[in-house]
N, CA, C and O atoms as a printed pandas DataFrame, in Angstrom:
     atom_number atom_name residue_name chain_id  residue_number  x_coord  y_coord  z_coord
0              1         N          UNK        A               1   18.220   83.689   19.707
1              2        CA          UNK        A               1   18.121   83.695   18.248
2              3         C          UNK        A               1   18.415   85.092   17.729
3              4         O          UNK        A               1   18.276   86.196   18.255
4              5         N          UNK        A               2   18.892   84.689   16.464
5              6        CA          UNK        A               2   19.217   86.318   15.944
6              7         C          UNK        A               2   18.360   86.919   15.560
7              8         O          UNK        A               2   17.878   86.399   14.553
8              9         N          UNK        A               3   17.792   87.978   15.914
9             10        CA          UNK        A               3   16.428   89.033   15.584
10            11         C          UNK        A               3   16.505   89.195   14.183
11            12         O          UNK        A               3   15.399   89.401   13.684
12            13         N          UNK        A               4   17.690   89.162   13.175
13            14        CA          UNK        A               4   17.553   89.149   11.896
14            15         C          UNK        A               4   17.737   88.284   11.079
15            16         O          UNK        A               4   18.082   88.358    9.900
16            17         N          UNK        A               5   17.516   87.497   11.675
17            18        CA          UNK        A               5   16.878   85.940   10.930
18            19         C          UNK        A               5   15.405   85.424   10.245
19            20         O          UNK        A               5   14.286   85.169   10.690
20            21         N          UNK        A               6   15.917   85.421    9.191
21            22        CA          UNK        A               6   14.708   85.016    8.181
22            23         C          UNK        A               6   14.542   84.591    6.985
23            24         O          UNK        A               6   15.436   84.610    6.138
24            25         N          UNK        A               7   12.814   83.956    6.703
25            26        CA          UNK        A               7   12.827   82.985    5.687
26            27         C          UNK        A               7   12.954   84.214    4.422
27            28         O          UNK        A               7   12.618   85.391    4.291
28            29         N          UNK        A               8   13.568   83.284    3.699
29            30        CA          UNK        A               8   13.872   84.191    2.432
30            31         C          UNK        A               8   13.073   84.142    1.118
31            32         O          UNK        A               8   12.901   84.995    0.248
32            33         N          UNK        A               9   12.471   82.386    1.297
33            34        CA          UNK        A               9   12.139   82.068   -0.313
34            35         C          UNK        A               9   11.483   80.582   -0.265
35            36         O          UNK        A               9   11.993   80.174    0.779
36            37         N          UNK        A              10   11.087   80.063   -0.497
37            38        CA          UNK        A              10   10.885   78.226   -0.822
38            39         C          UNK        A              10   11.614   78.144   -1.444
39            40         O          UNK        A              10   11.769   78.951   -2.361
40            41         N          UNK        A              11   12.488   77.018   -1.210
41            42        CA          UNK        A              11   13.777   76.314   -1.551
42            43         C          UNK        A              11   13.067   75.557   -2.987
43            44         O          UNK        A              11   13.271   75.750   -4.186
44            45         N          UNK        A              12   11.874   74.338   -2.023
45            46        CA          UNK        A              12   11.200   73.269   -3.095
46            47         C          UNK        A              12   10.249   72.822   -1.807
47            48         O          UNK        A              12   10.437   72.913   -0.594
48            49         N          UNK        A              13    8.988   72.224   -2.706
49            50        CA          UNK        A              13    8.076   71.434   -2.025
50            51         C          UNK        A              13    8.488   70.092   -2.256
51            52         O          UNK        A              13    9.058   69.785   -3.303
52            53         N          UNK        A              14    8.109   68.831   -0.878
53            54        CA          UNK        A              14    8.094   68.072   -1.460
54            55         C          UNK        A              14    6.603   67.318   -0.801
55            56         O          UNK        A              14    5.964   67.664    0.192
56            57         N          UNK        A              15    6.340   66.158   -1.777
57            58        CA          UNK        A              15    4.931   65.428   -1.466
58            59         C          UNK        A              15    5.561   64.249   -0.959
59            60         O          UNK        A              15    6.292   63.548   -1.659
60            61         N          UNK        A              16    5.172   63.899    0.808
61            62        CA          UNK        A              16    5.343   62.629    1.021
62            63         C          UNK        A              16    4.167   61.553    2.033
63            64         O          UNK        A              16    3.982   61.548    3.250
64            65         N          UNK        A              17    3.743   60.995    1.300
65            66        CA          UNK        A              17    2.815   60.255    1.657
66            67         C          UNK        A              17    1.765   61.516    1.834
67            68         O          UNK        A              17    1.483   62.189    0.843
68            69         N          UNK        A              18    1.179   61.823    3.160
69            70        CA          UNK        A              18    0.080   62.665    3.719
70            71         C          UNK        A              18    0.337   64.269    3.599
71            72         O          UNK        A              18   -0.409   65.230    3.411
72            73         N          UNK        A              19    1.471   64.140    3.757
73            74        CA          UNK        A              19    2.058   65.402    4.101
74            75         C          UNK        A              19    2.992   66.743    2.412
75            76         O          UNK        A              19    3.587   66.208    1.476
76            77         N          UNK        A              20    2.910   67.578    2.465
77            78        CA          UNK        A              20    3.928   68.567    2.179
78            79         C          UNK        A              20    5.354   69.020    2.392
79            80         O          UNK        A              20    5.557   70.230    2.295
80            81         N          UNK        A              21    6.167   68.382    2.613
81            82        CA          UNK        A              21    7.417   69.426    3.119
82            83         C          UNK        A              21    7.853   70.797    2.092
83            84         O          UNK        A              21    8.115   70.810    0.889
84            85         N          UNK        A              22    7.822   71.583    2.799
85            86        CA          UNK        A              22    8.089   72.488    2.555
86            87         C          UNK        A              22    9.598   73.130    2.789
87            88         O          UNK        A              22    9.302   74.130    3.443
88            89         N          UNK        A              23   10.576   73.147    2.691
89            90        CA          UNK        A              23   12.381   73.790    2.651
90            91         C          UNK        A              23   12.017   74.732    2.365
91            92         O          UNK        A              23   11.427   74.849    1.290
92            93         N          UNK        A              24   12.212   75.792    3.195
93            94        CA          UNK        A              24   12.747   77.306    2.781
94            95         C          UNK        A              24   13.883   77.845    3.185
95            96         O          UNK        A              24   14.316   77.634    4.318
96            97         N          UNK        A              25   14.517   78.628    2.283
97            98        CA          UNK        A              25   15.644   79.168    2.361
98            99         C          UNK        A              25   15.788   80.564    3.788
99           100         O          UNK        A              25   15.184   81.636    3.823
100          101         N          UNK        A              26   16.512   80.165    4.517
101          102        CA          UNK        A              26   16.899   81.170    5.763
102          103         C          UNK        A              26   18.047   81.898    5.961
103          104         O          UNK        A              26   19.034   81.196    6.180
104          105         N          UNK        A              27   18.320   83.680    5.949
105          106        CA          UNK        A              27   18.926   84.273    6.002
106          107         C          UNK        A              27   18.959   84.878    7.375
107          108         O          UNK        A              27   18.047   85.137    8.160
108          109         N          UNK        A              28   20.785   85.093    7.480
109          110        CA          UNK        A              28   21.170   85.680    8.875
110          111         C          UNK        A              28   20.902   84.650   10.089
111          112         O          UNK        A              28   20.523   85.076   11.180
112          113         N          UNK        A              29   21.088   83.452    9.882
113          114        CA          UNK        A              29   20.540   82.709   11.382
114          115         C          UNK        A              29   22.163   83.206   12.259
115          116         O          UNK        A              29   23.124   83.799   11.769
116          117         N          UNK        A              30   21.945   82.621   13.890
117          118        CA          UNK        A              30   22.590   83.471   14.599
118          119         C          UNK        A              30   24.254   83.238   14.723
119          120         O          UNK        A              30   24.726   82.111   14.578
120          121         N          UNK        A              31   24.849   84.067   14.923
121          122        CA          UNK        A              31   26.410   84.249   14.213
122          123         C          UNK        A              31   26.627   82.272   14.591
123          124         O          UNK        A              31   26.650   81.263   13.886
124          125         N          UNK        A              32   26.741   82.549   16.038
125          126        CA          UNK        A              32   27.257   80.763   16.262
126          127         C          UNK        A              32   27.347   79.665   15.367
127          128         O          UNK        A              32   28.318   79.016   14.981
128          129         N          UNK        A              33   25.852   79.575   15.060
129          130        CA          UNK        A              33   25.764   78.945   13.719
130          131         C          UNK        A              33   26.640   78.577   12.661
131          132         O          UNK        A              33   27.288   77.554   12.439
132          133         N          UNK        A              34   26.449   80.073   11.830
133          134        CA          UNK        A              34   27.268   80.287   11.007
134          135         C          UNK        A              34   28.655   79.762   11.288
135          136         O          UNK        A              34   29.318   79.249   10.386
136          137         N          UNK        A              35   29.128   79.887   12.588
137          138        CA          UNK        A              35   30.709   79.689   12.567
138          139         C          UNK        A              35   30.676   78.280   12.493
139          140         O          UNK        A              35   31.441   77.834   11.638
140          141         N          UNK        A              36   29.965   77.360   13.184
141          142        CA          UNK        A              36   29.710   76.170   13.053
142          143         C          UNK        A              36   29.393   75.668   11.253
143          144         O          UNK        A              36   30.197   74.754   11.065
144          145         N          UNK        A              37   28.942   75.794   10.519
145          146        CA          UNK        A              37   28.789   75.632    9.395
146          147         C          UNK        A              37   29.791   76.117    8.556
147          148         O          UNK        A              37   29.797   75.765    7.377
148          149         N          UNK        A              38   30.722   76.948    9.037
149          150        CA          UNK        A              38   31.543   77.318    8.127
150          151         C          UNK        A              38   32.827   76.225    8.735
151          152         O          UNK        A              38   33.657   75.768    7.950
152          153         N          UNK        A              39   32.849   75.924   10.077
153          154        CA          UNK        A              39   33.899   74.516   10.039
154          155         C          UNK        A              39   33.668   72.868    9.701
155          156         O          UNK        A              39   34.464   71.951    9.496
156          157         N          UNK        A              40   32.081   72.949    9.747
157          158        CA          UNK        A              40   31.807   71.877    8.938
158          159         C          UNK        A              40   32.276   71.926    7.096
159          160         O          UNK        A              40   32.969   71.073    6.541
160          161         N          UNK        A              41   31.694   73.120    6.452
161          162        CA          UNK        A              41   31.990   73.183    5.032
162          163         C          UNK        A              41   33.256   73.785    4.517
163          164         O          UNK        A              41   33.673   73.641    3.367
164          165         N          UNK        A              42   33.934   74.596    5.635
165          166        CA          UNK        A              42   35.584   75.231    5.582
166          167         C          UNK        A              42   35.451   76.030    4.098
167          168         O          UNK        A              42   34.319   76.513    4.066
168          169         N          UNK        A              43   36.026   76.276    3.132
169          170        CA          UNK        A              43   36.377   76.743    2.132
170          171         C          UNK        A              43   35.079   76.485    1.123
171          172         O          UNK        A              43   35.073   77.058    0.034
172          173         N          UNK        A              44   34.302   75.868    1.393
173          174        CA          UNK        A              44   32.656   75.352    0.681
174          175         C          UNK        A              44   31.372   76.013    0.958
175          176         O          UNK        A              44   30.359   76.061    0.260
176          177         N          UNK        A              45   31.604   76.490    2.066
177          178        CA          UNK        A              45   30.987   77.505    3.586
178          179         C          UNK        A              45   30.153   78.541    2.551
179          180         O          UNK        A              45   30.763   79.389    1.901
180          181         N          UNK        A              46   29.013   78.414    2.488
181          182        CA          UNK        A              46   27.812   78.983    1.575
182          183         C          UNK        A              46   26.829   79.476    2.634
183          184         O          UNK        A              46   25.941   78.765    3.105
184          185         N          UNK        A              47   27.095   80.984    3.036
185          186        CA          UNK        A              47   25.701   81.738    3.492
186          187         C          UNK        A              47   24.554   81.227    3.332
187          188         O          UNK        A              47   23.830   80.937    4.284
188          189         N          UNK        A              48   24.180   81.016    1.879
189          190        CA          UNK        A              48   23.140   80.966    1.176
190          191         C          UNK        A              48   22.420   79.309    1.520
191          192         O          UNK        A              48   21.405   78.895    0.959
192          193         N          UNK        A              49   23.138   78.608    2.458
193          194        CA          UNK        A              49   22.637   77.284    2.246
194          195         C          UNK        A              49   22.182   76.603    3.802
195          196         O          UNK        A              49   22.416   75.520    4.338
196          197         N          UNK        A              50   21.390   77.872    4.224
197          198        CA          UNK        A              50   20.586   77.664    5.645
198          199         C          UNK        A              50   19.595   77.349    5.031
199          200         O          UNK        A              50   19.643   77.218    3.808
200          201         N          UNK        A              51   18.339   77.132    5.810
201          202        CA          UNK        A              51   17.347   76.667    5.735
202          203         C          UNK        A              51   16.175   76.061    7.118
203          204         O          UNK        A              51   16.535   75.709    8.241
204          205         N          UNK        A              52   15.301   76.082    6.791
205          206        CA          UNK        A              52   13.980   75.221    7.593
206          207         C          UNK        A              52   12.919   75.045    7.184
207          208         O          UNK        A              52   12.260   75.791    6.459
208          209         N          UNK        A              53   12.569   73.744    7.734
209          210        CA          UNK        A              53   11.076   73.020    6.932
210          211         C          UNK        A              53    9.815   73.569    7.614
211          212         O          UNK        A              53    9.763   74.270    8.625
212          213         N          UNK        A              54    9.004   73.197    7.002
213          214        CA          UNK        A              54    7.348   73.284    7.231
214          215         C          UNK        A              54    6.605   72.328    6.505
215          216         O          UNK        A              54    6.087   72.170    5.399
216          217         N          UNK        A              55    6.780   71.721    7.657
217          218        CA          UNK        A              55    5.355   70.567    7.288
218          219         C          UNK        A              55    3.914   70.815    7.048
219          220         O          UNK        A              55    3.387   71.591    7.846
220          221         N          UNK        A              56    3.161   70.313    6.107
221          222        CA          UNK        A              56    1.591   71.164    5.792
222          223         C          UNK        A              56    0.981   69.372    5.995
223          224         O          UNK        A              56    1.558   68.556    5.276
224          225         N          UNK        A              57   -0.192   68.802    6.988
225          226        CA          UNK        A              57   -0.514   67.721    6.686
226          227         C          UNK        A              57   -1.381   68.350    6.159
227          228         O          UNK        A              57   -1.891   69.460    6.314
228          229         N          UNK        A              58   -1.597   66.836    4.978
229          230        CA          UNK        A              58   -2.901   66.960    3.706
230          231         C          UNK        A              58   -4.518   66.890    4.430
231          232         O          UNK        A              58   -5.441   67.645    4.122
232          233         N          UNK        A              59   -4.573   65.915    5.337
233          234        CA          UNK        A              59   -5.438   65.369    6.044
234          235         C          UNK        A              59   -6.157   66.192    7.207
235          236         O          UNK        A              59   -7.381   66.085    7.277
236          237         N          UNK        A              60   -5.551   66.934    8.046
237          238        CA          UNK        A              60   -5.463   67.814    9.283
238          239         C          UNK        A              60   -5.443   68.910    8.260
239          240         O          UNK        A              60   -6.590   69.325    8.426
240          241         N          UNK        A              61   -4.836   69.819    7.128
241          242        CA          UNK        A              61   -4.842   71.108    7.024
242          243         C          UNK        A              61   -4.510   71.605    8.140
243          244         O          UNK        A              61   -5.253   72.061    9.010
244          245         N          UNK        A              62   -2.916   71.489    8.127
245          246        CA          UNK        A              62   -2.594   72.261    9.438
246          247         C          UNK        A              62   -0.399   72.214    9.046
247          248         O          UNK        A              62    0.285   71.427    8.391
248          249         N          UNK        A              63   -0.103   73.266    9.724
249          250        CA          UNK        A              63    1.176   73.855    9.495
250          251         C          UNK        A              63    1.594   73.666   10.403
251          252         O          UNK        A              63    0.841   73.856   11.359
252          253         N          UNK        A              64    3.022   73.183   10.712
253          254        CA          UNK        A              64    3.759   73.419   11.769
254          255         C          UNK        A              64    5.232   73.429   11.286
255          256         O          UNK        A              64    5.559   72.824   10.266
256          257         N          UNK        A              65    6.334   74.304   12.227
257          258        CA          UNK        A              65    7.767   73.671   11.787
258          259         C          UNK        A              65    7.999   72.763   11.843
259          260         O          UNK        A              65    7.630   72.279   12.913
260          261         N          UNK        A              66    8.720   71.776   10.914
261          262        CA          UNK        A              66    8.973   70.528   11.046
262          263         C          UNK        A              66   10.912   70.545   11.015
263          264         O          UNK        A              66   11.665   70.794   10.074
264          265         N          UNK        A              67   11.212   70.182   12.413
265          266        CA          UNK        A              67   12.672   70.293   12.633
266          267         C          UNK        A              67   13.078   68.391   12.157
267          268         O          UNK        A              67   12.484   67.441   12.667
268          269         N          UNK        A              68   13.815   68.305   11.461
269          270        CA          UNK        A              68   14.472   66.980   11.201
270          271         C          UNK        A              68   14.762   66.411   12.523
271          272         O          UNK        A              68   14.084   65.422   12.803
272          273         N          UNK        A              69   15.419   66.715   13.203
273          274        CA          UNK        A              69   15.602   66.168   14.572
274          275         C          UNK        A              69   14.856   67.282   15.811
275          276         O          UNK        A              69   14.770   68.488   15.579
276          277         N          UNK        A              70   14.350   66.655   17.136
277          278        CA          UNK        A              70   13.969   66.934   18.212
278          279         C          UNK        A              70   14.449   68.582   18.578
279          280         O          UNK        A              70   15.662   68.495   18.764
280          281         N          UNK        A              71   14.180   69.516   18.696
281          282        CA          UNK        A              71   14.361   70.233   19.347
282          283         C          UNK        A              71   15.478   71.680   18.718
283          284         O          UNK        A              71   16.076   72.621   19.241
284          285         N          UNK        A              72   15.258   71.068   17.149
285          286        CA          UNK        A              72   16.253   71.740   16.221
286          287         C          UNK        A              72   15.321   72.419   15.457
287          288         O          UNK        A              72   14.255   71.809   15.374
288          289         N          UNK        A              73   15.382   74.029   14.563
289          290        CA          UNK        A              73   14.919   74.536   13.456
290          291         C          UNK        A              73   15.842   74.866   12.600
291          292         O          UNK        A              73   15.229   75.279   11.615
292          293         N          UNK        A              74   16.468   74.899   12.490
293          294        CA          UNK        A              74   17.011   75.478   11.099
294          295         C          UNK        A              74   18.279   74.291   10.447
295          296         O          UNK        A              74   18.487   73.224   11.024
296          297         N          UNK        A              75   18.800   74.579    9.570
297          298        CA          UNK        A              75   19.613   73.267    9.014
298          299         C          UNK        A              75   20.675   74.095    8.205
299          300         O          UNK        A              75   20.350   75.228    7.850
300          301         N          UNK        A              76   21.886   73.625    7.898
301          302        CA          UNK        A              76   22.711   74.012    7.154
302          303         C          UNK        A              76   22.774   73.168    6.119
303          304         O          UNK        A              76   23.011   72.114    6.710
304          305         N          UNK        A              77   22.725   72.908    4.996
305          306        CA          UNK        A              77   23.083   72.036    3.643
306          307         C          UNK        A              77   24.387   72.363    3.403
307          308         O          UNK        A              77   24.716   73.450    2.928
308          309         N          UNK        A              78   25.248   71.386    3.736
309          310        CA          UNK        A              78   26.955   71.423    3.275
310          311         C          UNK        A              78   27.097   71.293    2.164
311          312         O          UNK        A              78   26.058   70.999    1.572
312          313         N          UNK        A              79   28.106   71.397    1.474
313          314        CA          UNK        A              79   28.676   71.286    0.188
314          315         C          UNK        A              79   28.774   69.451   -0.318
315          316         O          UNK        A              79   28.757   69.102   -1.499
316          317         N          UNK        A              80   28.884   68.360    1.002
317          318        CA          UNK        A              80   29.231   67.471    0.867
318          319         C          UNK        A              80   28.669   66.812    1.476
319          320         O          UNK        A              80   29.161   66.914    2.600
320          321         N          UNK        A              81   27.292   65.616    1.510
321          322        CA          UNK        A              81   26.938   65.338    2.717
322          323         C          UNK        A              81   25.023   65.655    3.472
323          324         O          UNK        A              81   24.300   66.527    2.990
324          325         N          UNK        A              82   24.723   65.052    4.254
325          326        CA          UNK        A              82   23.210   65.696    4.696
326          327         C          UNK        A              82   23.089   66.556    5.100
327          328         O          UNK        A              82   24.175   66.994    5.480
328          329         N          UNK        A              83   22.178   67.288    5.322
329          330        CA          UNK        A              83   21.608   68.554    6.185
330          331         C          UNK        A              83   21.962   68.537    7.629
331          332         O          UNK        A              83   21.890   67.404    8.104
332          333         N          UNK        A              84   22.378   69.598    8.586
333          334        CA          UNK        A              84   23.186   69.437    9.533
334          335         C          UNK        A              84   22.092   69.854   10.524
335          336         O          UNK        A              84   22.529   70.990   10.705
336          337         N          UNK        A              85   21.159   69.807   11.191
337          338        CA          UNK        A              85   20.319   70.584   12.158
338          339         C          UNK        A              85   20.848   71.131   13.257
339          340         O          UNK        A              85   21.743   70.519   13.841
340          341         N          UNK        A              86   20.393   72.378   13.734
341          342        CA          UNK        A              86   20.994   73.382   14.620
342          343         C          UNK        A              86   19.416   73.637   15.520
343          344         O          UNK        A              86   18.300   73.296   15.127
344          345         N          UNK        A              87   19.721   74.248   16.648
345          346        CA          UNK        A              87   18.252   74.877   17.850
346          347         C          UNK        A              87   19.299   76.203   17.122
347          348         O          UNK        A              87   20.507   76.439   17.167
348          349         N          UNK        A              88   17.997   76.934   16.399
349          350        CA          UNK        A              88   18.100   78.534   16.899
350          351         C          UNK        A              88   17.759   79.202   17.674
351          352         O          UNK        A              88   18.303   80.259   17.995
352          353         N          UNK        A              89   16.399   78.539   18.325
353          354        CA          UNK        A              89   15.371   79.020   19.233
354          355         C          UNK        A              89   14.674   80.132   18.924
355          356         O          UNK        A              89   14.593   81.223   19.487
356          357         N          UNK        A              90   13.839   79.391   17.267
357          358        CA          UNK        A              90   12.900   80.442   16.408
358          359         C          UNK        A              90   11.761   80.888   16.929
359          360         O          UNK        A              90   10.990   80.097   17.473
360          361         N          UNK        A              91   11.475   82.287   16.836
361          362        CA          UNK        A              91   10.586   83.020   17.542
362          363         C          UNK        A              91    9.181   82.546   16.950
363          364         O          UNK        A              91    9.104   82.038   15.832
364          365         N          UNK        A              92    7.911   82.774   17.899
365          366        CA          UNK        A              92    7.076   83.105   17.429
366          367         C          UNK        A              92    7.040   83.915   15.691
367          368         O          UNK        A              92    6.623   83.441   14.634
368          369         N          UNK        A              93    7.306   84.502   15.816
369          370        CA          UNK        A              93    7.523   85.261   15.003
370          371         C          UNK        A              93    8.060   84.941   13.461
371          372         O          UNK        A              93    7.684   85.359   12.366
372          373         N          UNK        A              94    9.088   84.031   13.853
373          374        CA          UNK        A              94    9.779   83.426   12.362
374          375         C          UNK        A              94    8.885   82.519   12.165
375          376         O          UNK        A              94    8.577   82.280   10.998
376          377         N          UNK        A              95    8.240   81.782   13.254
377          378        CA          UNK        A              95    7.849   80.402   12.692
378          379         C          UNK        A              95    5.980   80.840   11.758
379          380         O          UNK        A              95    5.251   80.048   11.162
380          381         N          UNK        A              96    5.779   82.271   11.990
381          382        CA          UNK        A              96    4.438   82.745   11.801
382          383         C          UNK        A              96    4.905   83.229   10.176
383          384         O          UNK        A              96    4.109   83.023    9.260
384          385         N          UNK        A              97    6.053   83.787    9.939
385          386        CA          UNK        A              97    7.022   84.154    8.761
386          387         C          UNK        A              97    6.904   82.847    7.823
387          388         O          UNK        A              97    6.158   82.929    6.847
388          389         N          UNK        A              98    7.492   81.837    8.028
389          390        CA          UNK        A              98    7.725   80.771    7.392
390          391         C          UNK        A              98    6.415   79.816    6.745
391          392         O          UNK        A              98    6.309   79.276    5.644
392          393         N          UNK        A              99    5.714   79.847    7.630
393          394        CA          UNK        A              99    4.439   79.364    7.512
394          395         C          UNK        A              99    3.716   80.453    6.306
395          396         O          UNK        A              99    3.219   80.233    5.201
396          397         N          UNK        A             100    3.912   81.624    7.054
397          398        CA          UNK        A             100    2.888   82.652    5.470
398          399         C          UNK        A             100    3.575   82.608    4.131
399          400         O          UNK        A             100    3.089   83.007    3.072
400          401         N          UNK        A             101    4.969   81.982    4.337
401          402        CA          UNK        A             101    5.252   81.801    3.225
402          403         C          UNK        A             101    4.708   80.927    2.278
403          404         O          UNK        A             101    4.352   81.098    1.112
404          405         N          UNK        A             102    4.724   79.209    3.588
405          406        CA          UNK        A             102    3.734   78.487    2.409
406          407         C          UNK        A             102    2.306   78.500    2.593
407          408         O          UNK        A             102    1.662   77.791    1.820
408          409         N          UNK        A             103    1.917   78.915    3.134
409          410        CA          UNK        A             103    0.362   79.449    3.230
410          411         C          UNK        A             103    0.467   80.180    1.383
411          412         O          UNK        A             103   -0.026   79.496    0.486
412          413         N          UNK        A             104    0.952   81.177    1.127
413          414        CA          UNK        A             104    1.188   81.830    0.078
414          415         C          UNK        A             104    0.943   80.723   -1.262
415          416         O          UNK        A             104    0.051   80.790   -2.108
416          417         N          UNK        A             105    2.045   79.696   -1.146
417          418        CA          UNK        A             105    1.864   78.877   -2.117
418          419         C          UNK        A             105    1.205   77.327   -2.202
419          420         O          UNK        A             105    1.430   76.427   -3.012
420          421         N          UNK        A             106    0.434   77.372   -1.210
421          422        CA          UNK        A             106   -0.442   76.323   -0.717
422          423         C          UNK        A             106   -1.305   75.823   -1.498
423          424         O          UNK        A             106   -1.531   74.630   -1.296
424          425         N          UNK        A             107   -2.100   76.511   -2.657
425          426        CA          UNK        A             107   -3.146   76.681   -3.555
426          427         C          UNK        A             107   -2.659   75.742   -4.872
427          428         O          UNK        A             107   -3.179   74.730   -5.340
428          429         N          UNK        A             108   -1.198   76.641   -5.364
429          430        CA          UNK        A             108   -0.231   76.004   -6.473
430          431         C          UNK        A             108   -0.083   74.693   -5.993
431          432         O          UNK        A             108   -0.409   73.755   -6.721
432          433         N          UNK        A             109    0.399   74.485   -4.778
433          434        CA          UNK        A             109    1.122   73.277   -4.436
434          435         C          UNK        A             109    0.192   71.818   -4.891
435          436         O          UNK        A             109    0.316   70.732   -5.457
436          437         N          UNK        A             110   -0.890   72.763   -4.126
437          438        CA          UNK        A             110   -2.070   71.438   -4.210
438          439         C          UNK        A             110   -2.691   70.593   -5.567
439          440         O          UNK        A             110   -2.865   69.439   -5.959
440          441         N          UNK        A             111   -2.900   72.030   -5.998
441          442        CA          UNK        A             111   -3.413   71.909   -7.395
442          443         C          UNK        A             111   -2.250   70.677   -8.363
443          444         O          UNK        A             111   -2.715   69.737   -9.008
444          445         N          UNK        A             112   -1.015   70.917   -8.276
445          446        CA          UNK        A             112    0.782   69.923   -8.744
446          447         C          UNK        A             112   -0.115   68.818   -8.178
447          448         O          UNK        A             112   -0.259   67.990   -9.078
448          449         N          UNK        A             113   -0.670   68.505   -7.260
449          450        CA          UNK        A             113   -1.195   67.108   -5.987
450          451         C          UNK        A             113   -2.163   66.280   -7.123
451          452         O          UNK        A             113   -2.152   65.065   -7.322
452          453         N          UNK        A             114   -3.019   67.323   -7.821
453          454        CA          UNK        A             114   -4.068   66.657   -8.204
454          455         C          UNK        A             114   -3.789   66.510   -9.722
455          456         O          UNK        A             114   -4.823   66.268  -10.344
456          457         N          UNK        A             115   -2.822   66.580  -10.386
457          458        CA          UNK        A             115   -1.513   65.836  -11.354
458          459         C          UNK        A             115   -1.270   64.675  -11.032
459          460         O          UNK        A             115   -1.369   63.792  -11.884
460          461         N          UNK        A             116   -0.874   64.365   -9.662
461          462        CA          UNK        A             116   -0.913   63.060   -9.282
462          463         C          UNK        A             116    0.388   62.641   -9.480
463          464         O          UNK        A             116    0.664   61.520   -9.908
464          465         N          UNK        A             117    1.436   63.727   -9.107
465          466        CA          UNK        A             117    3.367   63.301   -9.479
466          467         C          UNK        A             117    3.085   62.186   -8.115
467          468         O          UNK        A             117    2.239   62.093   -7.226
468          469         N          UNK        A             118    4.705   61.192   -8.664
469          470        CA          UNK        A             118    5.358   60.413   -8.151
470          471         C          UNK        A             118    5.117   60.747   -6.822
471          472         O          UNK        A             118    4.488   61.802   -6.742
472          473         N          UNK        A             119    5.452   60.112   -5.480
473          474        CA          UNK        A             119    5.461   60.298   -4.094
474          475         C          UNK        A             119    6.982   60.571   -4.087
475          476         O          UNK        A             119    7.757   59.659   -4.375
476          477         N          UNK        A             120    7.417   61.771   -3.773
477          478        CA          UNK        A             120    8.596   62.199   -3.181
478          479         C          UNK        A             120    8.982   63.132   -4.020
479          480         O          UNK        A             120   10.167   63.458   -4.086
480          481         N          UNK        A             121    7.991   63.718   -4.813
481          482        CA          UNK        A             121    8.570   64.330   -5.830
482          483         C          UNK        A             121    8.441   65.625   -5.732
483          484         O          UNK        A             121    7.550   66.184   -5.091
484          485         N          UNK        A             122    9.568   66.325   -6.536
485          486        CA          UNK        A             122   10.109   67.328   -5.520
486          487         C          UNK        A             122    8.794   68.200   -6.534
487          488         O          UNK        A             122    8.562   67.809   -7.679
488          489         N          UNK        A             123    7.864   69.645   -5.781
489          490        CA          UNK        A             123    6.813   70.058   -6.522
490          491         C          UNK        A             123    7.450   71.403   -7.258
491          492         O          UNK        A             123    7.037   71.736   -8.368
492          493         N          UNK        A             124    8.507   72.172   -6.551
493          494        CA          UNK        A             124    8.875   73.306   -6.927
494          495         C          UNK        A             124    9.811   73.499   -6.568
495          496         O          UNK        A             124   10.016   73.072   -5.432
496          497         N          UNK        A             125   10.831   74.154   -7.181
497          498        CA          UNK        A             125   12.145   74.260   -7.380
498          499         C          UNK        A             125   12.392   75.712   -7.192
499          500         O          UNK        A             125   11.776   76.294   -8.085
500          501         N          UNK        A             126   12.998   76.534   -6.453
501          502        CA          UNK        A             126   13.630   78.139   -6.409
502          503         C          UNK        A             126   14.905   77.761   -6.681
503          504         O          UNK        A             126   15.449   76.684   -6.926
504          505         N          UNK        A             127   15.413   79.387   -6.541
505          506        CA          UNK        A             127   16.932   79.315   -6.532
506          507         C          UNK        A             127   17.589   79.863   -5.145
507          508         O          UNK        A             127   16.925   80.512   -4.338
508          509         N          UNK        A             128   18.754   79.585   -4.980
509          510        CA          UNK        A             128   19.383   80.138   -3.602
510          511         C          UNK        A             128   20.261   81.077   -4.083
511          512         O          UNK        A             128   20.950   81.734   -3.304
């Protein structure tokens, strides 16, 4: 993994069923990657549109990365199309990063919960 890889921001929360997802925005994941995402999106090919989740269950109070598929962290969002999952092979370290991020906004999030929005609804919105 690339040592200068990291979460940048919360993308958006979302509420589903038990759980939190959490998308945050990821900068510098490792060159390979990138080259891979830039022949998936070719001329569409957006730095800015890495990413990885964090799941928060409501029930457990408890954090973990949540990779879309088995054995993957990070994701590319194409210009056209679903989220692409990649293994970066995130450190200790990022995944302790990502997590304090929504640890950070865990409080806000909850509080949106007890509003009582729609199920799937997205809680917070950044920019990339």
């Amino acid at each position: 993994m690339s040592n200068d890889m990291k979460c940048t921001g919360i993308a958006e929360c979302v509420h589903c069923e038990d759980e939190l997802l959490f998308y945050l925005e990821v900068a510098n994941p490792p060159q390979h990657i990138q080259d891979e995402a830039r022949r998936i999106d070719g001329e569409d090919y957006m730095p800015s549109c890495f990413g990885t989740c964090v799941k928060y269950a409501l029930y457990e109070k408890t954090f973990e990365l949540s990779p879309d598929m088995q054995g993957t962290d990070i994701y590319y969002e194409p210009n056209e199309g679903n989220r692409v999952w990649f293994a970066a092979g995130a450190t200790e370290e990022f995944m302790k990063e990502a997590i304090s991020l929504c640890e950070a906004s865990l409080e806000a999030e909850l509080s949106k919960l007890n509003q009582k929005p729609e199920q799937g609804q997205n809680l917070t919105m950044g920019g990339m």
